[in-house]
N, C-alpha and C positions, 0 to 999 in steps of 0.2 A: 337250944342252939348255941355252938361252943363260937368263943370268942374269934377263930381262925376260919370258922365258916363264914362268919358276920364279915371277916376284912376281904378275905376272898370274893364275899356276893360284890364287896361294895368298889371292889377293883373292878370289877368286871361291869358294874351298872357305871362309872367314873367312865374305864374307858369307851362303853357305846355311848355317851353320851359327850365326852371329849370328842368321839369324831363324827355326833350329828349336829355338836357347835362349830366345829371345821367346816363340816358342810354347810352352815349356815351365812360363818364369815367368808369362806369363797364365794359363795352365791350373791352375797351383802357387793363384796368387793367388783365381782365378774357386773353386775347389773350396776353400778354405780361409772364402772369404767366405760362401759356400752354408752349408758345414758353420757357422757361425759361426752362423748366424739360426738354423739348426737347433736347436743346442744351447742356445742363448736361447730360442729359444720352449718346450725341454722344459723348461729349468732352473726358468722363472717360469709355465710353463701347468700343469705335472703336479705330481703329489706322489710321492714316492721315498724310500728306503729309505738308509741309509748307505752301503752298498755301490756304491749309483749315486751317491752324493755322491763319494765315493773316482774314480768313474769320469770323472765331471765334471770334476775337477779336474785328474785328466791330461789328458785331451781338450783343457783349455784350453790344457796347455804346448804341445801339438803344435800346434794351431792355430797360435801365438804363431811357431813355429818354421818353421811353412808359410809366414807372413805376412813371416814377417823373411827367408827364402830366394828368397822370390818377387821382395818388392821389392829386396834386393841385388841378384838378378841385372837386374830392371829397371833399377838406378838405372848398374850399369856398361855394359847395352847401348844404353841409350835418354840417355844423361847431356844430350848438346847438345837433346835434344825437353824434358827435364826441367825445366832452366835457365831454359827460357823460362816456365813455369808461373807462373798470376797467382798463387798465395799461395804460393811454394816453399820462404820461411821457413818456413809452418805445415808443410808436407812433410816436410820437416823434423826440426822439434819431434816430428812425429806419429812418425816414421823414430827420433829419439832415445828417447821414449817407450819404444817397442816394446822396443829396447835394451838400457834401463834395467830393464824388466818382466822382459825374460827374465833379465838380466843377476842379478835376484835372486829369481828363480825354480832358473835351472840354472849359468849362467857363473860367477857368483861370488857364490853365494849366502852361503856361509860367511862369507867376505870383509865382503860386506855386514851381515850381518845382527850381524857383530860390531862391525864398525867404522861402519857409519855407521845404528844402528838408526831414527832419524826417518825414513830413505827405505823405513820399511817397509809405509806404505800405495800405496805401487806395486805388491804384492804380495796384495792385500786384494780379495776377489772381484768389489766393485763395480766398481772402478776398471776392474780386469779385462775382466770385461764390457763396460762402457761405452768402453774400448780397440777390440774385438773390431766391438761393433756399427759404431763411426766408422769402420775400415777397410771393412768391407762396405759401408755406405754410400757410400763414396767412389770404390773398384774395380766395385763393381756398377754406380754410376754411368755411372763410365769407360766399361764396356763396354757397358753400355744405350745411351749415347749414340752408341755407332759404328750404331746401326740406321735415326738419323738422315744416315748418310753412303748410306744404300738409298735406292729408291725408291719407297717406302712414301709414301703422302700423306700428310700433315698431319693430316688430319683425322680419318684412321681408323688413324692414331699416338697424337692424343691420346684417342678411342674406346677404344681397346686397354689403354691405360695404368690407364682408368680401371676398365675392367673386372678387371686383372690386379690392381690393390689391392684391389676389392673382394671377391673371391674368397680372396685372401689374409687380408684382415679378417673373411671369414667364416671360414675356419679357426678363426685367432687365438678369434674370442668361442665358438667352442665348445671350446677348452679347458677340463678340468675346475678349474681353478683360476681361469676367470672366469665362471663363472656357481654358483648359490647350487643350485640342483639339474639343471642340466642345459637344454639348450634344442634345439628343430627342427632341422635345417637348415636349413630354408628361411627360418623364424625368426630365425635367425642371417644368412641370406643377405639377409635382407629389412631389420634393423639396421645390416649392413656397409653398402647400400647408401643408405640413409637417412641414415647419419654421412657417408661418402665426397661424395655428390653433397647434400650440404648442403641438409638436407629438411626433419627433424624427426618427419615420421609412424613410429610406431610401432604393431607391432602385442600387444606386449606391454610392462611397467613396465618402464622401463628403471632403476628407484632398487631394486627390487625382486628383479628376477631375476640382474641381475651385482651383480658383486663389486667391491672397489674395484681388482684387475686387469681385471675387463672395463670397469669405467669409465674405467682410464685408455689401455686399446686403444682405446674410442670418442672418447676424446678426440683419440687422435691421428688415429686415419681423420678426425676434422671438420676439423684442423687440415692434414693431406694435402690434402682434397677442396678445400678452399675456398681454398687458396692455388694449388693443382694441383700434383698430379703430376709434370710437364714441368719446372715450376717448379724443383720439388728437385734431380730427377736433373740437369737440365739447372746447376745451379749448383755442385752437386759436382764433374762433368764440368767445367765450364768453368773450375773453380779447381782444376783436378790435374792440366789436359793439355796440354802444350805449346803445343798448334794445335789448330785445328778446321777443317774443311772450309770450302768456301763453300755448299757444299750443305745443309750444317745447320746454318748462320747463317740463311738463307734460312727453311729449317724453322722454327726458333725466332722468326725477326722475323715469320710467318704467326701461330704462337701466342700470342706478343705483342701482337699486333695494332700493331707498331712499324712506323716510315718508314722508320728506315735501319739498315741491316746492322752497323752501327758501335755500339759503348759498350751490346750485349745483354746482357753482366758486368754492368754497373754498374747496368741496369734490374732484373735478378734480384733483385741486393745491396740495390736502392732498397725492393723489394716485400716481402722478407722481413726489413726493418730497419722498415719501416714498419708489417708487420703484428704483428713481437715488440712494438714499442716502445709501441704503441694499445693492445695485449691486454695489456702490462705496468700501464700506468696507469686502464686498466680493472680488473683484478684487484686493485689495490693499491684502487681506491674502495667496490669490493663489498666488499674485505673489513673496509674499514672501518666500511659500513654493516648489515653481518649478523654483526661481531664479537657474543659473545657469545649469540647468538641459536639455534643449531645444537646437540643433541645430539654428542658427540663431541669436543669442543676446538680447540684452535687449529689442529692438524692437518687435521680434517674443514672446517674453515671456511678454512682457506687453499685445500684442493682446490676446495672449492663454488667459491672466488672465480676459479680459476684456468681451473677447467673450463666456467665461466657466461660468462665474458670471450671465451675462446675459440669457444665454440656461440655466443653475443650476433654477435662481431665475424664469424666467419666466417657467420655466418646461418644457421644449422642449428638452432636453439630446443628442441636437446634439453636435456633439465634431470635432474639426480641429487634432486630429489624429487619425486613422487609426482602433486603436484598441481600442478606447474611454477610458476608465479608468482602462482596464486594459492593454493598448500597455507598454512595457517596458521601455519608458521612463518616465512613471507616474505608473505606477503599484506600485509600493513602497513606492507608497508618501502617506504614509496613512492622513498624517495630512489633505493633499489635498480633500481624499475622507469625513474629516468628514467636511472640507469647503462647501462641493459641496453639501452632506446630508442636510446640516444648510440651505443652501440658499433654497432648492426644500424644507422644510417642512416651510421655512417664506411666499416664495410664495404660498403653497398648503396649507394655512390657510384661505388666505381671505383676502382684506383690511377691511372691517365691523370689522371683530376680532383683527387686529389690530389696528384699530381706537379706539376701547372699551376698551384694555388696556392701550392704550397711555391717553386714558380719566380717564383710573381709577391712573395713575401713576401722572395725572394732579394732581388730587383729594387729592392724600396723598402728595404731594409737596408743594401744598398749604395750606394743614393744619399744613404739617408740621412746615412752612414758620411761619404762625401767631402763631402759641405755643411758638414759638421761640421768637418772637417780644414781645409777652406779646396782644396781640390781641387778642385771646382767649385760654381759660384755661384748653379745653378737644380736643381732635378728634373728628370734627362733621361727625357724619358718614352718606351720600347720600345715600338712598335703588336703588338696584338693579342696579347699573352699570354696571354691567356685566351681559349682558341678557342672555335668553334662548340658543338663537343659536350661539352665545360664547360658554355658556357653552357645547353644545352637540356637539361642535365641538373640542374644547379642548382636552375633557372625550376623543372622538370615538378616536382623532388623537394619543394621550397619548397611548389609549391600543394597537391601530394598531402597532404603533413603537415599543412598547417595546415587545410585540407579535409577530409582526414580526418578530424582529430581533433575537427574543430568537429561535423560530421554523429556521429560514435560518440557522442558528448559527447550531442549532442541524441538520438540515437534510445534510450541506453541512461541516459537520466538518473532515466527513473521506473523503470527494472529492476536492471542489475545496478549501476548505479554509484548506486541510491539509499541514505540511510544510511552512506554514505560522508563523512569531512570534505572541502571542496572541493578544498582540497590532495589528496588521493588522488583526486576524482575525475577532475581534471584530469592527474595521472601518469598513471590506468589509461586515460583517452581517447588520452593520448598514445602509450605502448605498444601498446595499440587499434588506433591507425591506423598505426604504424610498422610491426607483426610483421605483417601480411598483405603485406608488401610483400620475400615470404621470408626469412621469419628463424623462425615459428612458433612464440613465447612466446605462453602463454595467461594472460591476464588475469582469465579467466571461465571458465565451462564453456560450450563452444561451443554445447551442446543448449540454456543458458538464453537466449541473445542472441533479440532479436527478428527477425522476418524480416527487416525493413528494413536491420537491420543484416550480419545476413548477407550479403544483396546490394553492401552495400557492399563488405565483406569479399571477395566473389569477384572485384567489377571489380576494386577493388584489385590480388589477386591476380594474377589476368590481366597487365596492367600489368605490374608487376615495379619492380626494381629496376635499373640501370647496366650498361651493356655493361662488359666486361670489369673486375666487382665478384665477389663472393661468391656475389649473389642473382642469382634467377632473372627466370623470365617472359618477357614479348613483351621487354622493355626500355622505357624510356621517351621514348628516344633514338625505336625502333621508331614507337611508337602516335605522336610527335611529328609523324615526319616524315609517317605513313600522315593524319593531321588535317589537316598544313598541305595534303597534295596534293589530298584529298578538297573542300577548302575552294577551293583553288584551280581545281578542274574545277569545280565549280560557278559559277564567276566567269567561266569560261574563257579564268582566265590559264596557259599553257603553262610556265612555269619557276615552282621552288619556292626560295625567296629569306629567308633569314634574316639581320638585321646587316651585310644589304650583300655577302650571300655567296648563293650562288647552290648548290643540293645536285644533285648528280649525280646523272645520270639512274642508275646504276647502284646507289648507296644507296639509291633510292625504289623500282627492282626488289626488290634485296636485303628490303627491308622488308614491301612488300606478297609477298613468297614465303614470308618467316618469317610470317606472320599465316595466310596461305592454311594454309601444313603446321602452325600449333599447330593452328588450329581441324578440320583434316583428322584429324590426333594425336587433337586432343580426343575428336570426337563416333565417331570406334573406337572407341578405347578405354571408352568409357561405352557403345556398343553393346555390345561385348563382356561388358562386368559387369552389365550387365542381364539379360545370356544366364547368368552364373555367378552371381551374388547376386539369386535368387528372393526378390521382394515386397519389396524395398527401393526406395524412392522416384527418381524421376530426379533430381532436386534435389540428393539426401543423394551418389548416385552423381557426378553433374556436379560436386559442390563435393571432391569427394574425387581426380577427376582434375584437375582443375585443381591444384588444393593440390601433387599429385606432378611436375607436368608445369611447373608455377611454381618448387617444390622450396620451397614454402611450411613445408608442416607442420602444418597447422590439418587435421583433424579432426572431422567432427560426432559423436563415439565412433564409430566404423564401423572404423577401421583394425583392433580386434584380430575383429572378427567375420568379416574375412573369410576367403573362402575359399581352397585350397590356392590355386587355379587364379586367383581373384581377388590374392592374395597375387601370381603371378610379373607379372599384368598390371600392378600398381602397381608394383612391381620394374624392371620393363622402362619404365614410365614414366618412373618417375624418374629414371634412369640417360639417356633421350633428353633431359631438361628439361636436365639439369647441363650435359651437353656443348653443347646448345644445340640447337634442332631444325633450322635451317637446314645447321647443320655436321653434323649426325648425318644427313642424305640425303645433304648431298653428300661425303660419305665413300664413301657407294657408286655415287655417281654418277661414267659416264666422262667426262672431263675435255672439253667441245666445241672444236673447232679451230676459228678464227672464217674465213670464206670471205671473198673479195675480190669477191664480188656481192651482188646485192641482190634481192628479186623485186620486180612493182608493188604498189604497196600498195593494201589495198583495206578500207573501211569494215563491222565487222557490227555489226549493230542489238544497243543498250542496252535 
């Protein structure tokens, strides 16, 4: 046997067994990351005895030893895919970390603990933990995101995703270490899905029945649902894998709702820098305006600030007291409500709208910058930075608010905002007209508002907030463009034309087929709970689908009265509103292949 047969066998025996050690360290890593959340969620959801404390504690070294075995053999088989990884210092650090942990866990613990004892909060269970969950995050990721390399659609990818947290988040709240006696399942299925798809309805207290662990699991499902799902894993994944497909670039720029295949890292990085950085300087204003004010101390008034920034910004208007914005111990804090306003209309804009202003503010900083230096001698001014759906988003949001709040203002002046200073009246008109526009903070109790105002409150609803924002509904964008075309058949001008731009005929499909299937959505679903919630009003019913199907959160008191079967109908609503109702059909719709004929066309009577 010649020397070139011998290298050839022994590439070929290298490589099947380079990738049945791949397969081994994925399987090492994937079981290691599972066990990981496992052990987390018994450590901080159960109560346990010393004996399982002792148990836990080993449990983590192994872990720690799965983790560090899995990735070694990753980082020697996979090292040139590694290399190329967009944060691979952080890899890293993460890869030293681990190290370090074990290094003073088992390696050289003696060593350590003698000689260098400051490194001994590497050793300290939080750390620990919060070590443990970042790897599973990371590897979970990783491997989630190979399902974008299938051919799973889009759509009923991000359907899946969302239903898989929610399920998950209902576990999570029926842990007996997050609720104060116990709760439903379906109660619990019915909150997971309320926080995840950013609603607000509830059907039981949520200041009341969890605990400050199940308060901070619902904060994270609002903080999950309303930035998405796809959002996370897809950023974890994209900063820990060499390569990605072009097949789920694709994927991701459909979920994006992005033009080009190119710089989707850096649109993630934009979304989740811009939504920590709002919710940061949100939470820092609450809590400057509710210091002092809260049973509990700085602690309970730091969570209020943190957890009301989050539910405000992401649009979910759940609130950890009782009586949400208007219980007594915030009622008067008008500064608070126009905090809360600010955050629910940054989030129910959109990141696309904020990225274009942040682009246009680039624009004049750096012009300004070189006039300044002597670089150049005028403002060069770029056309159109500010697109179409900026602007029609802007416009509608602009009139809605000030519209809003002028009409709340006038219907609710001799009711609930009488007796009020006008400083508060004008906060609570403001909040008024903002939270119907899904976010779901209550100002009042909805039973007291007058009818007039109701109705406002449901077109509102309806309506919505920003394509590709937090909040729900038709969108604004939607009912804009469905006005200008309605406006325009009656004229019988044939093209629909904004700023000198002309809207595709396939946007004005897309819109009038979202309108057709809410309102198809809609009046089921209200037929249905007229058939399950005997002698309750159609009004009290219609404002309650709508509310889920906008992923509002308003209320007329009827959420905790319903019933089991009313209960999965609101459930199943809300879960269609979040993902969007156009994308939530055509997830199950077959894809049409467009034909190269045409039939004659032929006129039917209006």
């Amino acid at each position: 046997m010649d020397i070139k047969h011998l290298q050839f066998s022994f590439r070929m025996y290298w490589a099947n067994m380079k990738g049945l050690l791949n397969v081994v360290a994925e399987g090492i890593i994937l079981v290691a990351s599972l066990a990981s959340l496992f052990i987390l969620v018994y450590q901080f959801g159960f109560k346990y005895s010393a004996h399982v404390t002792h148990m836990l504690e080993a449990s983590r070294v192994y872990l720690l030893l799965a983790f560090f075995t899995g990735i070694s053999l990753r980082y020697i088989l996979k090292f040139k895919e590694i290399i190329q990884e967009k944060m691979l210092y952080l890899d890293i650090g993460i890869y030293f970390f681990l190290f370090a942990v074990l290094s003073g866990k088992v390696f050289f613990k003696e060593a350590i603990h003698q000689s260098l004892p400051y490194l001994g909060f590497l050793t300290e269970p939080l750390f620990v933990y919060f070590l443990l969950l970042l790897l599973s995050a990371i590897h979970l990721s990783r491997q989630t995101f190979t399902l974008l390399q299938s051919h799973i659609k889009p759509s009923l990818l991000f359907l899946l995703s969302f239903v898989f947290v929610i399920l998950v988040g209902s576990g999570l709240l029926m842990l007996p270490n997050a609720t104060v006696h116990g709760i439903h399942f379906v109660d619990a299925l019915f909150i997971s899905t309320t926080s995840v798809c950013v609603t607000g309805l509830t059907t039981v207290d949520v200041a009341t029945t969890f605990t400050h662990t199940g308060h901070l699991i619902i904060m994270f499902l609002i903080q999950i649902g309303g930035i998405g799902v796809m959002t996370f894993t897809s950023f974890f994944a994209l900063s820990f894998m060499g390569h990605s497909s072009f097949t789920s670039k694709l994927v991701l720029k459909d979920m994006l709702n992005e033009d080009r295949v190119n710089g989707l890292f850096r649109v993630i990085l934009n979304i989740l820098f811009v939504t920590l950085f709002i919710e940061g300087i949100g939470a820092y204003l609450i809590y400057l305006d509710i210091k002092g004010a809260l049973p509990g101390g700085t602690q309970e008034e730091l969570f209020y600030a943190v957890f009301h920034a989050v539910s405000a910004f992401c649009n979910a208007g759940i609130s950890t007291l009782s009586g949400n914005m208007y219980d007594p111990l915030v009622a008067q804090k008008y500064n608070l409500h126009v905090w809360i306003a600010l955050l629910i209309v940054f989030g129910g804009l959109g990141f696309p709208i904020v990225f274009n202003y942040l682009k246009l503010l680039r624009h004049l900083l750096v012009n300004t910058f070189k006039i300044v230096i002597g670089q150049q001698k005028h403002y060069i001014h770029t056309p159109r930075i500010i697109n179409i759906n900026t602007y029609i988003v802007v416009i509608s949001t602009l009139v809605l608010l000030a519209g809003g709040t002028f009409f709340y203002y006038l219907l609710e002046m001799d009711n609930t905002l009488a007796g009020l200073p006008f400083r508060g009246q004008l906060a609570n008109a403001f909040l008024g007209a903002v939270t119907p526009r899904t976010a779901g903070f209550c100002v009042a109790d909805m039973g007291t508002l007058t009818t007039g105002t109701l109705m406002l409150t449901l077109i509102l609803m309806i309506i919505g907030a920003a394509p590709m924002s937090t909040g729900g509904g038709l969108k604004v964008t939607t009912v804009c463009v469905a006005l200008l075309t309605a406006h325009n058949a009656a004229r019988g001008k044939e093209n629909v034309e904004i700023r000198k731009r002309e809207i595709s005929p396939e946007t004005i499909r897309r819109a009038f087929a979202t309108i057709v299937f809410y309102f198809c959505w809609l009046g089921l679903a209200v037929w249905v709970l007229s058939i399950t919630e005997k002698g309750v009003s159609v009004f009290t019913l219609t404002f309650e689908v709508v509310s889920a199907l906008s992923t509002v959160g308003l209320s007329l008191n009827f959420s905790p009265l319903l019933s089991m079967s009313g209960k999965l109908v609101i459930i199943f609503t809300m879960l269609v509103g979040r993902i969007g109702i156009l994308t939530f059909f055509i997830s199950f719709y077959k894809e049409y292949k467009k034909k190269n004929y045409t039939y004659p066309q032929e006129n039917i009577l209006m």
